[in-house]
C-alpha atoms as a printed R data frame, in Angstrom:
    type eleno elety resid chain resno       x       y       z
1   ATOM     1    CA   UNK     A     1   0.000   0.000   0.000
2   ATOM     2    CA   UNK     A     2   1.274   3.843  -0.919
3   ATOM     3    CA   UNK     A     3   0.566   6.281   1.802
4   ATOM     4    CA   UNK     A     4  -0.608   9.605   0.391
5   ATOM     5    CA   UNK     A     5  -0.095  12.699   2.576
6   ATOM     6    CA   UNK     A     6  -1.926  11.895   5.574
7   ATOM     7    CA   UNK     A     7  -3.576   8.920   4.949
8   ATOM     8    CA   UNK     A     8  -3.146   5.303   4.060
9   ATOM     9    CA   UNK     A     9  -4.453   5.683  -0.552
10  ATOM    10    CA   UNK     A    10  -7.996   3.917  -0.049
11  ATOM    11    CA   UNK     A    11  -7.506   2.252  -3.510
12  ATOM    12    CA   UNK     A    12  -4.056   0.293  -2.317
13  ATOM    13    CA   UNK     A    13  -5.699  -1.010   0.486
14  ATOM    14    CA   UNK     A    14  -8.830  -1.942  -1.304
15  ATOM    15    CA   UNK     A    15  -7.348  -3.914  -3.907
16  ATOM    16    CA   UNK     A    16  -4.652  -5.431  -1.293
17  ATOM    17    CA   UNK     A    17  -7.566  -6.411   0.810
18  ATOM    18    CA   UNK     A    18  -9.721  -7.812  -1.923
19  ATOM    19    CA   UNK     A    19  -6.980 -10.017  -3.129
20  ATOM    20    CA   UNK     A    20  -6.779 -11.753   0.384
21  ATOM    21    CA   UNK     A    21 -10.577 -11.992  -0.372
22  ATOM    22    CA   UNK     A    22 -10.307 -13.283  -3.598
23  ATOM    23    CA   UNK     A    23  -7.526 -16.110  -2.145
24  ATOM    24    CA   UNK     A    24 -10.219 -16.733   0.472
25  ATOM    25    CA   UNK     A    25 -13.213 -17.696  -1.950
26  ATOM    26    CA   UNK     A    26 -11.031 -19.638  -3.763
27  ATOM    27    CA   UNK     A    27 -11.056 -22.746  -1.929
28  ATOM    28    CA   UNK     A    28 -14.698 -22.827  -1.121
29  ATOM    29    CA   UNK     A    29 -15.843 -21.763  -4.803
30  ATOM    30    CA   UNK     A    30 -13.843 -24.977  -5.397
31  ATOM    31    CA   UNK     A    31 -15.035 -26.888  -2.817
32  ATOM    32    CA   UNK     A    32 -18.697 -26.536  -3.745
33  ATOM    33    CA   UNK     A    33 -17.651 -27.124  -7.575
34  ATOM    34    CA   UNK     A    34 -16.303 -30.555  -6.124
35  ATOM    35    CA   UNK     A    35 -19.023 -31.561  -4.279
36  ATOM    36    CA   UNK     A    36 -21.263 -30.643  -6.669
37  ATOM    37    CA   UNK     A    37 -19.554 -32.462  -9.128
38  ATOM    38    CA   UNK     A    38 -20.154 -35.552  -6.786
39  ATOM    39    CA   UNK     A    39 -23.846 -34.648  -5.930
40  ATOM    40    CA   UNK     A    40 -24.229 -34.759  -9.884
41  ATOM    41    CA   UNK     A    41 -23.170 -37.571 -10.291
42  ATOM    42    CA   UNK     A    42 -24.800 -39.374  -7.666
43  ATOM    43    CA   UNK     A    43 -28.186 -37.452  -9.125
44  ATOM    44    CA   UNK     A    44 -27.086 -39.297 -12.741
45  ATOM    45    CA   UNK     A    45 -26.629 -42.840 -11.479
46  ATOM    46    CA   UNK     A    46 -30.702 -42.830 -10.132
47  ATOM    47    CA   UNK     A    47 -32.731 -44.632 -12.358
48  ATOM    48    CA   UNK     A    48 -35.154 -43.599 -14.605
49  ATOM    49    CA   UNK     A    49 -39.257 -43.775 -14.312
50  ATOM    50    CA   UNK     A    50 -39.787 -47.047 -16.226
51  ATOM    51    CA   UNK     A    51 -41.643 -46.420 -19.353
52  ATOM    52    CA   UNK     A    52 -46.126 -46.619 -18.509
53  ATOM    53    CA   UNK     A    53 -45.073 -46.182 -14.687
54  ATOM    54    CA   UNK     A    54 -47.659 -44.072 -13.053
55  ATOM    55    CA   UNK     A    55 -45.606 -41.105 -11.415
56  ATOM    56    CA   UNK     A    56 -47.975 -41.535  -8.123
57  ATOM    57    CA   UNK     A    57 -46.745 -45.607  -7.260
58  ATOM    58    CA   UNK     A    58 -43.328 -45.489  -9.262
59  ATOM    59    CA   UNK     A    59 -40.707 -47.306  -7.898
60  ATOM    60    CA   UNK     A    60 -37.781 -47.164  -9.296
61  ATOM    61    CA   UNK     A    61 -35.218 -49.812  -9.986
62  ATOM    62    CA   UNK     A    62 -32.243 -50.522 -11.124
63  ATOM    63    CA   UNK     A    63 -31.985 -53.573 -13.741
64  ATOM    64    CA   UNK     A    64 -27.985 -53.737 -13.691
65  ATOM    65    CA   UNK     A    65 -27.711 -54.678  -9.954
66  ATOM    66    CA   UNK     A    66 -31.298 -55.398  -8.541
67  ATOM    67    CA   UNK     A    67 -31.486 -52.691  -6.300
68  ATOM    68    CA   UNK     A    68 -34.915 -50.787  -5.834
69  ATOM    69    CA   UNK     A    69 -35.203 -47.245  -4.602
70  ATOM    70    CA   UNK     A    70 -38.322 -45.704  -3.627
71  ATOM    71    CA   UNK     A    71 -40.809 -43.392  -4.717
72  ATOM    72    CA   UNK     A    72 -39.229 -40.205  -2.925
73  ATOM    73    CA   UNK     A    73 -36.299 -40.413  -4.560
74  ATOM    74    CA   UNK     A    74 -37.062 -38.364  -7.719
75  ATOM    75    CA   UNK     A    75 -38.175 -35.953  -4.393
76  ATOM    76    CA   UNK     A    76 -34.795 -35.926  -3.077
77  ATOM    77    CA   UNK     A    77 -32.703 -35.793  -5.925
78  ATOM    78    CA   UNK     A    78 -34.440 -32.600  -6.706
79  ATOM    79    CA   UNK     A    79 -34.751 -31.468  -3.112
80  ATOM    80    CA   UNK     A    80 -30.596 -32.147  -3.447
81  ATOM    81    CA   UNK     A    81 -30.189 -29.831  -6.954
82  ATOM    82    CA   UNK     A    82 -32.129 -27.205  -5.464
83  ATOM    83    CA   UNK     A    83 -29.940 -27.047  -1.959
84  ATOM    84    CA   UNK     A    84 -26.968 -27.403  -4.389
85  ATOM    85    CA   UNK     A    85 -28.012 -24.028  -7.001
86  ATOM    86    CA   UNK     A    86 -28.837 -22.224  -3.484
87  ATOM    87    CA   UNK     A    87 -25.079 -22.385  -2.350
88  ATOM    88    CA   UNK     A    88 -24.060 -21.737  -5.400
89  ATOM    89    CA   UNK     A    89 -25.760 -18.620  -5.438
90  ATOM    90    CA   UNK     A    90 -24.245 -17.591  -2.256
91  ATOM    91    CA   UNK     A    91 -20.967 -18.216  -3.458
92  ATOM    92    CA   UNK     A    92 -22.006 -16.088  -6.980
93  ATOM    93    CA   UNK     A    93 -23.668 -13.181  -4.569
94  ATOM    94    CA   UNK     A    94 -20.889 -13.139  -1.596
95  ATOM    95    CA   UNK     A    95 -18.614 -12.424  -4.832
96  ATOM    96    CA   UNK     A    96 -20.779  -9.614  -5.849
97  ATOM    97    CA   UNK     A    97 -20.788  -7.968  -2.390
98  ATOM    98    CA   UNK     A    98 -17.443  -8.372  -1.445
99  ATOM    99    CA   UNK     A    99 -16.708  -6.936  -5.249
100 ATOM   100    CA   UNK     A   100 -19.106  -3.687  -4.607
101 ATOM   101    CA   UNK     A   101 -17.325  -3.076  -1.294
102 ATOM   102    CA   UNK     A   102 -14.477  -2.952  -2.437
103 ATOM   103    CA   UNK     A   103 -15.394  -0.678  -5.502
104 ATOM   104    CA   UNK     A   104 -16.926   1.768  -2.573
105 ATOM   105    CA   UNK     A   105 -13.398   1.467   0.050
106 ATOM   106    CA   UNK     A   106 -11.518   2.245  -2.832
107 ATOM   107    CA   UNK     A   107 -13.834   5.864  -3.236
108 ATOM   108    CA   UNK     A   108 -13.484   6.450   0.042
109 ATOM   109    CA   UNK     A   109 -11.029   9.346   1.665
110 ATOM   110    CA   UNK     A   110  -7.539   7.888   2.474
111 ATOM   111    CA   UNK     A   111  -7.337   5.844   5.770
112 ATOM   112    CA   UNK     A   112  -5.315   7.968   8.660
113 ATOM   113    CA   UNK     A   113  -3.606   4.491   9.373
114 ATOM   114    CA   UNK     A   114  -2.604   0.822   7.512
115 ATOM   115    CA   UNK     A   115  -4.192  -0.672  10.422
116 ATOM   116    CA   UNK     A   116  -7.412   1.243   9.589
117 ATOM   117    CA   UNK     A   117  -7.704   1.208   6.039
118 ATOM   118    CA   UNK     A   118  -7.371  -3.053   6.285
119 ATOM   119    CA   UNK     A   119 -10.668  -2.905   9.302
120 ATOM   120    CA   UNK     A   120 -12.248  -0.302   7.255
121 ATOM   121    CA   UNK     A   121 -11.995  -2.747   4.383
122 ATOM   122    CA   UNK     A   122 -13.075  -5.896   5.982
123 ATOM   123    CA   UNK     A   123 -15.924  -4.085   7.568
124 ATOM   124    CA   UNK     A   124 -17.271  -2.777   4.303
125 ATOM   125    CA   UNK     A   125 -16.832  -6.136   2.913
126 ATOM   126    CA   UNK     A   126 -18.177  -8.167   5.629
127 ATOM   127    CA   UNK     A   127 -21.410  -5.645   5.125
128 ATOM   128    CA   UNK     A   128 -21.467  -6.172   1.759
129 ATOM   129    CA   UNK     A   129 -21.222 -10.223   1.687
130 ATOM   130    CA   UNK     A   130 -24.262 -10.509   3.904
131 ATOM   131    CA   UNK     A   131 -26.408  -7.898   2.696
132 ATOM   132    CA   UNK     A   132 -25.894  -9.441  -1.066
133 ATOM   133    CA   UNK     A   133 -26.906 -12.482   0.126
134 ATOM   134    CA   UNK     A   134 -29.835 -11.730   1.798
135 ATOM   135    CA   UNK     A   135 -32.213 -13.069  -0.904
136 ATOM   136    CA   UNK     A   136 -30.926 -16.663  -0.245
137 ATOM   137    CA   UNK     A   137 -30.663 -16.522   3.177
138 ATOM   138    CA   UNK     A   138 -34.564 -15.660   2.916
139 ATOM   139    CA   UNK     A   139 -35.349 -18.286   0.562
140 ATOM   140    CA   UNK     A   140 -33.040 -20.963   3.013
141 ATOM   141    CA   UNK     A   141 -34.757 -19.924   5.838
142 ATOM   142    CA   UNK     A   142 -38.154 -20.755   4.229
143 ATOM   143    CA   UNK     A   143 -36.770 -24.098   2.527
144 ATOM   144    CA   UNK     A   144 -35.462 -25.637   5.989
145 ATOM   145    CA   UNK     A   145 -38.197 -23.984   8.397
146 ATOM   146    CA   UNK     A   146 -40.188 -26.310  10.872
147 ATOM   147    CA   UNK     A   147 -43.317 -25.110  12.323
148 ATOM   148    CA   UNK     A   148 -43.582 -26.027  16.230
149 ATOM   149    CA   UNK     A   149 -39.803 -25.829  16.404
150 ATOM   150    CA   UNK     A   150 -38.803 -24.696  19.978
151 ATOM   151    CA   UNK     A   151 -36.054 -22.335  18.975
152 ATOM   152    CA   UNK     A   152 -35.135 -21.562  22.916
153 ATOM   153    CA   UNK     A   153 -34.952 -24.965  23.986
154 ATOM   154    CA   UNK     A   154 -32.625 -25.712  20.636
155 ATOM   155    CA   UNK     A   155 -30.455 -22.448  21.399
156 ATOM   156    CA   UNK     A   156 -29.852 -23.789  24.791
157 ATOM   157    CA   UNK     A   157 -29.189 -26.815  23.764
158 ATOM   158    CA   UNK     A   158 -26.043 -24.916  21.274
159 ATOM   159    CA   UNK     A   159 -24.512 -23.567  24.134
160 ATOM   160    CA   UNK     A   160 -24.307 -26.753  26.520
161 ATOM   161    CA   UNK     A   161 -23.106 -28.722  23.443
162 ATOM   162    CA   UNK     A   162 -20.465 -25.709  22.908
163 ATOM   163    CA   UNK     A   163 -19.470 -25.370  26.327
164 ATOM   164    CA   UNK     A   164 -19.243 -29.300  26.311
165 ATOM   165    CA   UNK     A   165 -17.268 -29.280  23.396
166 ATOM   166    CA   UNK     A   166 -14.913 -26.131  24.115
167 ATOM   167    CA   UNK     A   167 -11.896 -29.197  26.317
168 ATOM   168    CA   UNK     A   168 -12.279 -30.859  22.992
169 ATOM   169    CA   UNK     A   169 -11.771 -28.282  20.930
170 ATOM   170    CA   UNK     A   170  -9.071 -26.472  22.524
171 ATOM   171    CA   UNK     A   171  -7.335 -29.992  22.906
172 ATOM   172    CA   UNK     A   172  -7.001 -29.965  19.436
173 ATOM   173    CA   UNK     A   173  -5.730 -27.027  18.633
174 ATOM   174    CA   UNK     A   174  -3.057 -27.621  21.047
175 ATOM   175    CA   UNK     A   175  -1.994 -30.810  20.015
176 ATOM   176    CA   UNK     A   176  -1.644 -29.304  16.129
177 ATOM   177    CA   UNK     A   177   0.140 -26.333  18.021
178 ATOM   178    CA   UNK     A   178   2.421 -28.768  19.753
179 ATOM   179    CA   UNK     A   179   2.922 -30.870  16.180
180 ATOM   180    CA   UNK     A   180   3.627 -27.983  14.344
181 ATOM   181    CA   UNK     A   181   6.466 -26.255  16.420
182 ATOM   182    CA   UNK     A   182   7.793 -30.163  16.922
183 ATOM   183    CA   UNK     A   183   7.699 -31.061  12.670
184 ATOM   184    CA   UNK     A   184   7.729 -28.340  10.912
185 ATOM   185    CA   UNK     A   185   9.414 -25.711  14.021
186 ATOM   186    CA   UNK     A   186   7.009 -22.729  13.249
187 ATOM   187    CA   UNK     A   187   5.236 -20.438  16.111
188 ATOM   188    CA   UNK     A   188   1.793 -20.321  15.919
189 ATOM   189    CA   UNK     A   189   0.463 -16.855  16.230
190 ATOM   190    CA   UNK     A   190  -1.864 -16.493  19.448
191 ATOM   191    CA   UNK     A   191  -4.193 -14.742  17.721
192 ATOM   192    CA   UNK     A   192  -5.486 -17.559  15.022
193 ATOM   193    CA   UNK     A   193  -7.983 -15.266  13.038
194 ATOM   194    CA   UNK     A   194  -7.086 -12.329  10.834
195 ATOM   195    CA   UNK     A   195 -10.892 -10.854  11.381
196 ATOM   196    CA   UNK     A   196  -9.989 -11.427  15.120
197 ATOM   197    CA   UNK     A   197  -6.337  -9.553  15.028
198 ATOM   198    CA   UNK     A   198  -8.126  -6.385  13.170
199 ATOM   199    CA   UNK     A   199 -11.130  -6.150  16.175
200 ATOM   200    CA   UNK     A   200  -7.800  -6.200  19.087
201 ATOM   201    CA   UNK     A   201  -6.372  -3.585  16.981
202 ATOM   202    CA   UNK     A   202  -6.564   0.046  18.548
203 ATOM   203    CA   UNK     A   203  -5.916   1.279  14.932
204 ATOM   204    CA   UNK     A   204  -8.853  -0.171  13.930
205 ATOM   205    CA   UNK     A   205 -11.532   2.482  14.979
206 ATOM   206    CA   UNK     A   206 -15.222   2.827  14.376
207 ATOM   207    CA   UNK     A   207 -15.382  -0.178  11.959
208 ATOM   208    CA   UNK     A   208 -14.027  -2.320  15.110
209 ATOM   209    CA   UNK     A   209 -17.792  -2.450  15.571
210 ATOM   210    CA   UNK     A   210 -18.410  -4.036  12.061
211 ATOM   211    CA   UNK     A   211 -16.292  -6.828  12.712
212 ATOM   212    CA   UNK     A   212 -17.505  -8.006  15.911
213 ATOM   213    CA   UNK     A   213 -21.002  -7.651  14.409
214 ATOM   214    CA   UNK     A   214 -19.810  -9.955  11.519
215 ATOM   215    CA   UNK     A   215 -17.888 -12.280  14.118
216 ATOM   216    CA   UNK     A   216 -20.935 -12.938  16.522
217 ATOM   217    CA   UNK     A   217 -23.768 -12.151  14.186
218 ATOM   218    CA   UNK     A   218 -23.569 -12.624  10.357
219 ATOM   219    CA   UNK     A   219 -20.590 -15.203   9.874
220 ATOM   220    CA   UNK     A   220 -22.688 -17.934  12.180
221 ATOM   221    CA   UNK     A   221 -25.714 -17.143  10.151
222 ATOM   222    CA   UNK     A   222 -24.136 -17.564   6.784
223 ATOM   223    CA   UNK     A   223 -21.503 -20.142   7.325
224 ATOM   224    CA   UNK     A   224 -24.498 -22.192   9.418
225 ATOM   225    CA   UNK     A   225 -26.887 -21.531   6.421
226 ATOM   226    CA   UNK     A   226 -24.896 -22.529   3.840
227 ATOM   227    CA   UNK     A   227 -22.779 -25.373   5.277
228 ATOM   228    CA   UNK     A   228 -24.961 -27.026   7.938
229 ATOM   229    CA   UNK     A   229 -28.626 -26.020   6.499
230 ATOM   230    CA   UNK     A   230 -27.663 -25.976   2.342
231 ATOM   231    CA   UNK     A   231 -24.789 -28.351   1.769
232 ATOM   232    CA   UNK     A   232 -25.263 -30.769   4.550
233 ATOM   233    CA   UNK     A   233 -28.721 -31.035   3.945
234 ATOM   234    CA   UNK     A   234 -28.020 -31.952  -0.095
235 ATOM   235    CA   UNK     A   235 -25.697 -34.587   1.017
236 ATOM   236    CA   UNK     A   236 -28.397 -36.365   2.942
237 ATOM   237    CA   UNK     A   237 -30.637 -35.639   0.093
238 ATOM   238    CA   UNK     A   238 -28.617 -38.195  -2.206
239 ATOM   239    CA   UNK     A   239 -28.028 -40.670   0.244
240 ATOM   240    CA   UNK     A   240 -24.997 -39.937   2.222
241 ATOM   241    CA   UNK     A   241 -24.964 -41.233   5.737
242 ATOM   242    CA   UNK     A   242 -25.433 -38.531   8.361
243 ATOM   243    CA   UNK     A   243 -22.054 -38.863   9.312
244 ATOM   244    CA   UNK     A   244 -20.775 -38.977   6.207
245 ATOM   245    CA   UNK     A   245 -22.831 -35.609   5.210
246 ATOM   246    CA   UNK     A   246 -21.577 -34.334   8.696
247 ATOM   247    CA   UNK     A   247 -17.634 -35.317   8.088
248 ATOM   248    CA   UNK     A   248 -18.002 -33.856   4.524
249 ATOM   249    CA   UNK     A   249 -19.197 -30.531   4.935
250 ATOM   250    CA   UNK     A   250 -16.761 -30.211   8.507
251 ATOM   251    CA   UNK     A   251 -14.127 -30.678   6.084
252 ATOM   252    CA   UNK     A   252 -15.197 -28.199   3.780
253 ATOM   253    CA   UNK     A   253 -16.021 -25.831   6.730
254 ATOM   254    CA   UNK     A   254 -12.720 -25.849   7.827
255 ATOM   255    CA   UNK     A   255 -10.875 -25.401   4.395
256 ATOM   256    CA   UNK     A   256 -13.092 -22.586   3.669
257 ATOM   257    CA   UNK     A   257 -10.508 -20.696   6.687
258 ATOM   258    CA   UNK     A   258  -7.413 -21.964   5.281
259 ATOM   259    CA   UNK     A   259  -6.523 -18.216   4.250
260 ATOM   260    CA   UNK     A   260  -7.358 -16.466   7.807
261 ATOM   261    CA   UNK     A   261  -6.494 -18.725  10.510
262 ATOM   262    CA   UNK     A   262  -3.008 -20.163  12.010
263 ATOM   263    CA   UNK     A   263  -2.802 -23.748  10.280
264 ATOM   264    CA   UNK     A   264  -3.521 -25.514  13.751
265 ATOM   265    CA   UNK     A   265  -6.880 -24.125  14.134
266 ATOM   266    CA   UNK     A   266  -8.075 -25.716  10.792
267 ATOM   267    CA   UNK     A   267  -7.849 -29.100  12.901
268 ATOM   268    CA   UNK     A   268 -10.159 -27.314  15.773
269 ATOM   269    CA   UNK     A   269 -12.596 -26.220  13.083
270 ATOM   270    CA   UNK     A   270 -13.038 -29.240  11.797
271 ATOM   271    CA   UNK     A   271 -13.812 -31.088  15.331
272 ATOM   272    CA   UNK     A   272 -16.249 -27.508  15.064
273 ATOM   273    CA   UNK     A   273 -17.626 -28.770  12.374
274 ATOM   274    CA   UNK     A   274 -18.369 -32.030  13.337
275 ATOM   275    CA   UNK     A   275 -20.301 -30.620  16.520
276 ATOM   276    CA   UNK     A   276 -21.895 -27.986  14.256
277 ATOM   277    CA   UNK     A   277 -23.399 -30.637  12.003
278 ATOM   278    CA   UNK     A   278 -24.460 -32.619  15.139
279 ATOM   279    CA   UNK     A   279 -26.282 -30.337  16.394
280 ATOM   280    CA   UNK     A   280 -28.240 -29.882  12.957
281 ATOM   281    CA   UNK     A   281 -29.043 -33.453  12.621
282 ATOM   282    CA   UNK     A   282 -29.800 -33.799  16.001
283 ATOM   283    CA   UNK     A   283 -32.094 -30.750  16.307
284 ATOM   284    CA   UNK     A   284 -33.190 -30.701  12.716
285 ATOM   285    CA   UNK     A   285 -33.131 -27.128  12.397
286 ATOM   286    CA   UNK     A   286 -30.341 -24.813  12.718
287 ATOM   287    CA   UNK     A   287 -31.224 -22.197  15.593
288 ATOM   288    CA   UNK     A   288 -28.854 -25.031  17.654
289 ATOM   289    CA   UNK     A   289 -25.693 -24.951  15.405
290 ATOM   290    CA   UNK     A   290 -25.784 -20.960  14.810
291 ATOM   291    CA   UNK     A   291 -26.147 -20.163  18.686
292 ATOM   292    CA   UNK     A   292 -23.004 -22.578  19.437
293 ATOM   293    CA   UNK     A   293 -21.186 -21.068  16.441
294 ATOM   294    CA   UNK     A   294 -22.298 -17.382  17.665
295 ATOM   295    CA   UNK     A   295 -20.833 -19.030  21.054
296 ATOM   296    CA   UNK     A   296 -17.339 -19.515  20.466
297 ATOM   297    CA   UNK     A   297 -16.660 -16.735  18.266
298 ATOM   298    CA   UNK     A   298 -18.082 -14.915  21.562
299 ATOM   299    CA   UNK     A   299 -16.204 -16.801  23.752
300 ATOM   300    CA   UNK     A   300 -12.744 -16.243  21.392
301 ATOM   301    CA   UNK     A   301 -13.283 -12.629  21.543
302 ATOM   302    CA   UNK     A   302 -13.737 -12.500  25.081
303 ATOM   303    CA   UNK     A   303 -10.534 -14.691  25.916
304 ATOM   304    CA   UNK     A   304  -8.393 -12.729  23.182
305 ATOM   305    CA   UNK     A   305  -9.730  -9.444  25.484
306 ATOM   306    CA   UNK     A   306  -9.205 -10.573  28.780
């Protein structure tokens, strides 16, 4: 980044920050292109209606091996396609939001600071991602909604699991601390999170505010949407096992951070993950999984504080 007179140039920073962006969508965009790619052809391998089948008692089966599969397939397969195109278009809109904030931090008067050009930034693009991708997060919302659900007794139920889960967790991240500095002889930076390292940041200012609003707020909501409630939910759709669907998208949950966190906490998120997509299955909603999410980025903030 060029400073210019007083202030950090608001274009330099933009287009330094939305490259770190870019390298962050990366591996998700990819990730979902892969799974996809697998859902797909799952989807292809169902059999077709036999011909004069009535579409009401059709059941399905498959000459080459025996196998029969029932009438709700069709059902699920397209229950799966449409899950599938929905987190696709989050990955299409949270490119379109991060783009137009960027566009508007790099219109903006220079930044007094580095420090506060990078939160001011991130804050404009962590507004952007979620307010682009409100329209899904609607449509989600209505596609995995369950009348009667008791949405206090589920959020309680995300913090005891969290709390439960926080010796396991942290275990983790200490034993890929410890494996690290032992292998490979690299420090691992106490602060794991790059969002995280901008909120401690005095420089950071007003948009400090942003951030933790994205931390606690709109990156459970999204992340929980589209992994857990979208991505999950397709797997199950085609047949996966739910711990298969659960191990798959915890994978993919934590690889979506390999650009802003320490290397050891990928192994944490994934254990995350795993608890994350728990809770979903176990619940069958997702008030449970986005109240313990919500609870340790709470809880990381706090400690990071203290």
């Amino acid at each position: 980044m060029q400073a210019t007179g007083d202030g950090v140039d608001g274009a330099g920073a933009a287009a330094g920050a939305g490259a770190g962006l870019a390298r962050r969508l990366a591996m998700p965009a990819l990730a979902v292109i892969a799974l996809g790619a697998f859902f797909a052809r799952r989807l292809h391998r169902l059999p077709e209606r036999p011909a004069g089948a009535t579409r009401a008692g059709w059941i399905m089966s498959d000459a080459s091996d025996g196998r029969s599969l029932p009438t709700g397939a069709s059902r699920a397969a397209r229950r799966a396609a449409l899950l599938l195109a929905l987190a696709a278009a989050m990955f299409v809109l949270q490119q379109i939001g991060i783009s137009t904030a960027m566009a508007l931090a790099a219109r903006l008067a220079p930044a007094p600071t580095e420090m506060a050009a990078a939160a001011r930034t991130q804050g404009l693009g962590a507004i952007g991602l979620v307010v682009a991708q409100l329209p899904v997060l609607a449509a989600a919302a209505l596609l995995v909604s369950r009348p009667g659900a008791r949405r206090g007794r589920e959020a309680l139920l995300g913090l005891l699991a969290m709390a439960a889960a926080w010796p396991v967790v942290a275990t983790t991240a200490m034993v890929a601390i410890a494996l690290r500095a032992r292998f490979i002889g690299e420090p691992t930076d106490p602060i794991g999170h790059e969002v995280l390292r901008l909120i401690l940041d005095d420089g950071s200012g007003a948009w400090r505010l942003a951030l933790i609003g994205y931390a606690v707020i709109g990156a459970p909501v999204v992340e929980e949407v589209l992994y857990r409630g979208l991505l999950q939910q397709a797997g199950r759709a085609i047949g996966l096992s739910p711990w298969s669907a659960i191990a798959a998208t915890s994978a993919l949950f934590a690889a979506a951070h390999w650009s802003v966190v320490a290397p050891p906490a990928l192994a944490a998120l994934v254990v995350l993950g795993l608890l994350f997509g728990w809770l979903r299955e176990r619940t069958g909603g997702l008030t449970s999984p986005i109240v313990a999410h919500a609870a340790f980025n709470v809880a990381n903030l706090v400690i990071a504080t203290a």
